[in-house]
FIROPA-193119 format. One record per residue: residue number from 1; residue in one letter; z, x, y of N, C-alpha, C, O in turn. Coordinates in Angstrom, 3 decimals. Each point is the difference from the previous one (the first is absolute). Layout:
REM residues N
<NUM, "a", <Z, X, Y>, <Z, X, Y>, <Z, X, Y>, <Z, X, Y>>;
...
This chain:
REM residues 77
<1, "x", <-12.700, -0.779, -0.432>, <1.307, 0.082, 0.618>, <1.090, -0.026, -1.073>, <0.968, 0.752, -0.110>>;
<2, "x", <-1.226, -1.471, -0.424>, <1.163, -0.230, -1.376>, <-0.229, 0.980, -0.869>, <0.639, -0.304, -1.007>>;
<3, "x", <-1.297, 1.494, 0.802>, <-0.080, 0.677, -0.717>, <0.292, 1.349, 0.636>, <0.531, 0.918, -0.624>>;
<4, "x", <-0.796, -0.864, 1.525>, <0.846, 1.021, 1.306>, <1.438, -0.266, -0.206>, <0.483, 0.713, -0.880>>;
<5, "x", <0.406, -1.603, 1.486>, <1.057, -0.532, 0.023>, <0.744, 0.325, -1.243>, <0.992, 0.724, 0.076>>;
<6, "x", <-1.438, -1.259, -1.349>, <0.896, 0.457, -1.163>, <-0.677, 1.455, -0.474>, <0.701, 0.762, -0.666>>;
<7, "x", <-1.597, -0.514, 0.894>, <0.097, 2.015, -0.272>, <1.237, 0.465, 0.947>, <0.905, 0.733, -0.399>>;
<8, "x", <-0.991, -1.204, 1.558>, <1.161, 1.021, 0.873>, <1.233, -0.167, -0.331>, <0.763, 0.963, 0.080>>;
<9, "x", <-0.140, -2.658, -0.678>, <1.470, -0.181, -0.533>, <-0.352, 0.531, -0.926>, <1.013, 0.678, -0.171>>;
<10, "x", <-1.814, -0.332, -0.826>, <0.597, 0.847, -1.356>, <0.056, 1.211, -0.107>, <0.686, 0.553, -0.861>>;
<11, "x", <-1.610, 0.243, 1.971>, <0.164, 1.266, -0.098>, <1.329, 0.540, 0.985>, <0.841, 0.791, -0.426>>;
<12, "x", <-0.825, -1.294, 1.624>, <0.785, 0.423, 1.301>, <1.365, -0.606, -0.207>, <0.857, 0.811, 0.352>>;
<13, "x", <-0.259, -2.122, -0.864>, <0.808, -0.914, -0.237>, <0.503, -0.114, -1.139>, <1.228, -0.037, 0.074>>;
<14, "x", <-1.588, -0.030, -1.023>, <0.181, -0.142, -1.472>, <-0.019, 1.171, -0.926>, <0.532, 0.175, -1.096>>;
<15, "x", <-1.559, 0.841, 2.103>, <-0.100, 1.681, -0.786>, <-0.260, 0.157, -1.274>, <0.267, 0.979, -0.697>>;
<16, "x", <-1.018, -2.376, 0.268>, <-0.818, 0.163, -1.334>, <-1.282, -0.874, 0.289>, <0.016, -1.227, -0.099>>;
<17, "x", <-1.269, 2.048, 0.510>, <-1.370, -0.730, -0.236>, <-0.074, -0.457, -0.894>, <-0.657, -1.021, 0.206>>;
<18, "x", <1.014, 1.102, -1.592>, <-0.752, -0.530, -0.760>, <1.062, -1.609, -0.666>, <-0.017, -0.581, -1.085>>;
<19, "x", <0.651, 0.400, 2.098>, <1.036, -0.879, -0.133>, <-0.778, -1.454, 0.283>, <-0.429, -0.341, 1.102>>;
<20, "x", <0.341, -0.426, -2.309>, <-0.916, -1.477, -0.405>, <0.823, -0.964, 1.373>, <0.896, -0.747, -0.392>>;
<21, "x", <-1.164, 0.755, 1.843>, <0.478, -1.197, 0.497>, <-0.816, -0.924, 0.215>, <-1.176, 0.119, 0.344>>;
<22, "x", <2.026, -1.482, -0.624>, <-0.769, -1.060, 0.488>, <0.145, -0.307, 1.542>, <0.601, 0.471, 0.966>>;
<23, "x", <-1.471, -1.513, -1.244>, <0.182, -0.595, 2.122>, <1.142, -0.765, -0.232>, <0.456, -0.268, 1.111>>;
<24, "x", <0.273, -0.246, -2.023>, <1.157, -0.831, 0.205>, <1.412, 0.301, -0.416>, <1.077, -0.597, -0.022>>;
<25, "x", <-1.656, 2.058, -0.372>, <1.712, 0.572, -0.481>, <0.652, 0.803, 1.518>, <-0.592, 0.591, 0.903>>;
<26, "x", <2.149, -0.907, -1.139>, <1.141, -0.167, 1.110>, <-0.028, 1.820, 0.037>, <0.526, 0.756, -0.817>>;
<27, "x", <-1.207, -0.447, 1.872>, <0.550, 0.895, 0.570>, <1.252, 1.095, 0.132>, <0.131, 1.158, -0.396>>;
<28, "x", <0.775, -2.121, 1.182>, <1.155, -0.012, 0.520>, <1.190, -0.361, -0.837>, <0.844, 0.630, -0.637>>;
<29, "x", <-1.085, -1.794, 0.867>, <0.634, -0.871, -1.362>, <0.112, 0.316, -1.475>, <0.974, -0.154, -0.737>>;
<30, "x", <-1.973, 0.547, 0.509>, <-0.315, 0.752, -1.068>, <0.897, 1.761, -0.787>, <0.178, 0.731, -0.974>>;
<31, "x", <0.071, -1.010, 2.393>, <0.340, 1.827, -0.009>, <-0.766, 1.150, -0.460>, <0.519, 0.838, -0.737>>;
<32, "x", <-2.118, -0.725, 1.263>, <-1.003, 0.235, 0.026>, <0.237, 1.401, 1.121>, <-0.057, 1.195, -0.289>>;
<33, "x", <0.354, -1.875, 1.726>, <-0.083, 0.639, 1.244>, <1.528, -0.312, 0.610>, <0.821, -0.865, -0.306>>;
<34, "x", <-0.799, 1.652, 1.035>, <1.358, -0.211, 1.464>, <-0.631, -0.654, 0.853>, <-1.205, 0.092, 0.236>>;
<35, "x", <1.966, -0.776, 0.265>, <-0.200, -0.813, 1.672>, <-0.503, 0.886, 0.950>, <-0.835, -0.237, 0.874>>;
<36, "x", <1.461, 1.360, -1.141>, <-0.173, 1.319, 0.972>, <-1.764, -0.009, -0.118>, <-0.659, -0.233, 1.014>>;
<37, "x", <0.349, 0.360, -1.627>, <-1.479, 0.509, -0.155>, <-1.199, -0.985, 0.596>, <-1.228, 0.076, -0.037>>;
<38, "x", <2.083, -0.957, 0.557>, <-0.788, -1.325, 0.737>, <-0.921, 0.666, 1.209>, <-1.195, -0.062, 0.292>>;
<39, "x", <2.208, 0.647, 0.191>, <-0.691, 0.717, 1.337>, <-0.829, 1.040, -0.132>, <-0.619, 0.338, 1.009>>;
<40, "x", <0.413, 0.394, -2.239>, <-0.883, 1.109, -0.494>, <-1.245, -0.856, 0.098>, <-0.902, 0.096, 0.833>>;
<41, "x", <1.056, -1.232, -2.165>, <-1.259, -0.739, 0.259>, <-0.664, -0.376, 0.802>, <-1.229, 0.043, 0.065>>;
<42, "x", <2.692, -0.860, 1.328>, <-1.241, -0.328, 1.286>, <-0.235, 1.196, 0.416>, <-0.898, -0.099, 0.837>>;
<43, "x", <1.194, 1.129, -0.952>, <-0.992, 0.782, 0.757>, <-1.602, -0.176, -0.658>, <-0.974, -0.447, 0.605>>;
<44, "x", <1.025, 1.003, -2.213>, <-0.975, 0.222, -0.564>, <-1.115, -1.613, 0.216>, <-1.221, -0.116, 0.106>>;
<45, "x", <2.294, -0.862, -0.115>, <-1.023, -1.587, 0.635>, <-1.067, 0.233, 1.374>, <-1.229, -0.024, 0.060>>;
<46, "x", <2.242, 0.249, 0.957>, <-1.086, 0.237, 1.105>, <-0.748, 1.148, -0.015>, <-1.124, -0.174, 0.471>>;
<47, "x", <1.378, 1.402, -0.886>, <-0.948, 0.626, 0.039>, <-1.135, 0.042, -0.921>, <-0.929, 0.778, 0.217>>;
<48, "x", <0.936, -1.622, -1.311>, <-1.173, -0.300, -0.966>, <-0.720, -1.108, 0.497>, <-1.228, -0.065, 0.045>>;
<49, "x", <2.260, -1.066, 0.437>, <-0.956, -1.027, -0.076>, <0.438, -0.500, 1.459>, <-0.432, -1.053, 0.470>>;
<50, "x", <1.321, 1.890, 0.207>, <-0.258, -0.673, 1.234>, <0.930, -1.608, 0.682>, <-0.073, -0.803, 0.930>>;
<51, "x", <0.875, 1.093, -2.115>, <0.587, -1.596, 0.116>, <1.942, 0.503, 0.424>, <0.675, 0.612, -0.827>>;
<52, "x", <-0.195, -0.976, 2.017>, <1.120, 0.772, 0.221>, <0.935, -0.768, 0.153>, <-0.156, -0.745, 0.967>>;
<53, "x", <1.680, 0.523, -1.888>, <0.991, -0.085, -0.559>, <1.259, 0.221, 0.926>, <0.315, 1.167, 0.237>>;
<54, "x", <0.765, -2.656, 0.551>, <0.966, 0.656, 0.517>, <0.610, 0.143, -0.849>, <-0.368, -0.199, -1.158>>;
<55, "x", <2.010, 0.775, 1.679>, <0.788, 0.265, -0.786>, <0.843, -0.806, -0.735>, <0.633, 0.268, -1.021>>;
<56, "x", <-0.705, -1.394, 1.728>, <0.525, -1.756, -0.684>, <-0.726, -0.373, -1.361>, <0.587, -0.367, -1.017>>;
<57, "x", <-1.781, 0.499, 1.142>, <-0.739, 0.107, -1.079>, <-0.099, 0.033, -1.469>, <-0.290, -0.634, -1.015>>;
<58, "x", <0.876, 2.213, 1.709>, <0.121, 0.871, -1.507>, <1.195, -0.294, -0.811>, <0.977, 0.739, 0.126>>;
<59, "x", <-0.932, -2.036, -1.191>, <0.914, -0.156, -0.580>, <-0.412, -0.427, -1.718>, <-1.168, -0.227, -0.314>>;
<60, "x", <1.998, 0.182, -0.416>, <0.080, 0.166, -1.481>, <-0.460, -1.660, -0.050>, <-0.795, -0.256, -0.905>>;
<61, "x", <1.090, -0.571, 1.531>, <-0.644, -1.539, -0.045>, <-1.297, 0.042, 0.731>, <-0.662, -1.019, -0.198>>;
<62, "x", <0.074, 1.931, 1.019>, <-1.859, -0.124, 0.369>, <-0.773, 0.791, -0.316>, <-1.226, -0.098, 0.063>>;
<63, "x", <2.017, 1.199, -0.539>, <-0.932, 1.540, -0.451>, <0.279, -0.065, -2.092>, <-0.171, 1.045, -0.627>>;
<64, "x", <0.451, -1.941, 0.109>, <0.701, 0.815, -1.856>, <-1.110, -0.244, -0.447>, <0.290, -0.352, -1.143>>;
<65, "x", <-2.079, 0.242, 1.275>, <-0.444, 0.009, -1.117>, <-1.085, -0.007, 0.736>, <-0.116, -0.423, 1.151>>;
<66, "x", <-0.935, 1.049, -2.048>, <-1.630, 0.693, 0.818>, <-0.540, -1.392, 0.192>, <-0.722, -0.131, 0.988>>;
<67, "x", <0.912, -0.873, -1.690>, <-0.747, -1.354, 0.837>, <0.725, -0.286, 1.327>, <-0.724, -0.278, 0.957>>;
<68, "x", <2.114, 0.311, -0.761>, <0.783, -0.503, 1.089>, <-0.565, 0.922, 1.301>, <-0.171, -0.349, 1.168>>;
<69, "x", <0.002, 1.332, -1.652>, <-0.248, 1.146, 1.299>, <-1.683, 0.065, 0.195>, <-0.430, 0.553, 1.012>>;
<70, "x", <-0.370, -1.041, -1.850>, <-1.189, 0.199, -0.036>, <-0.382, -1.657, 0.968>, <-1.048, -0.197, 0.614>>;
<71, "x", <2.084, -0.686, -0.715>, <-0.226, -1.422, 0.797>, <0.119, 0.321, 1.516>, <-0.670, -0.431, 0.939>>;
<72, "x", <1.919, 1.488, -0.963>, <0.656, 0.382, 1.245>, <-0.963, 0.313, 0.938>, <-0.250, -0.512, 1.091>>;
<73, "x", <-0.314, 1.548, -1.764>, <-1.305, 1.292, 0.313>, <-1.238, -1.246, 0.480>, <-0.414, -0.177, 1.146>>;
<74, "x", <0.185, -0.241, -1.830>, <-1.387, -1.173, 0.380>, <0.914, -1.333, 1.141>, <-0.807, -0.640, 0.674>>;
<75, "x", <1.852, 0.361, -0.521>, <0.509, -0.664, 1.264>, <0.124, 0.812, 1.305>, <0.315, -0.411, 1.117>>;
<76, "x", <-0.650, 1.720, -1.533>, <0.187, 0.764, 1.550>, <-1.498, 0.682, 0.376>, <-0.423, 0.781, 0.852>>;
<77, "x", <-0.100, -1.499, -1.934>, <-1.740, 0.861, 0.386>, <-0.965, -1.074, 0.720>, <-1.141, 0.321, 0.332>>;
């Protein structure tokens, strides 16, 4: 799952695969990604793994970093 998850932010999100992320670097915060792209992801969340995201959710304090969203992902499974 975690290796799914950060292939799709670096290729689809970040638009560089070969971009070194960790599970604890800021996303958002970071200025990595837009907020906007929150909702790209839940899509790509439930339809990979099935785990589905309201729109309250999707914010720069529960979604900025592949561990935070990868906790998210395993609290809704």
């Amino acid at each position: 799952m975690r290796d799914q998850l950060r292939d799709y932010i670096k290729t689809h999100m970040i638009k560089d695969p070969t971009y070194p992320l960790k599970d604890d670097e800021p996303l958002i915060t970071g200025g990595l990604v837009d907020s906007f792209s929150l909702v790209e992801l839940a899509v790509f969340i439930e339809d990979t793994f099935g785990a589905r995201f309201d729109d309250p959710e999707l914010t720069a304090e529960n979604m900025n970093t592949v561990k935070q969203i990868l906790g998210n992902i395993e609290a809704k499974l």
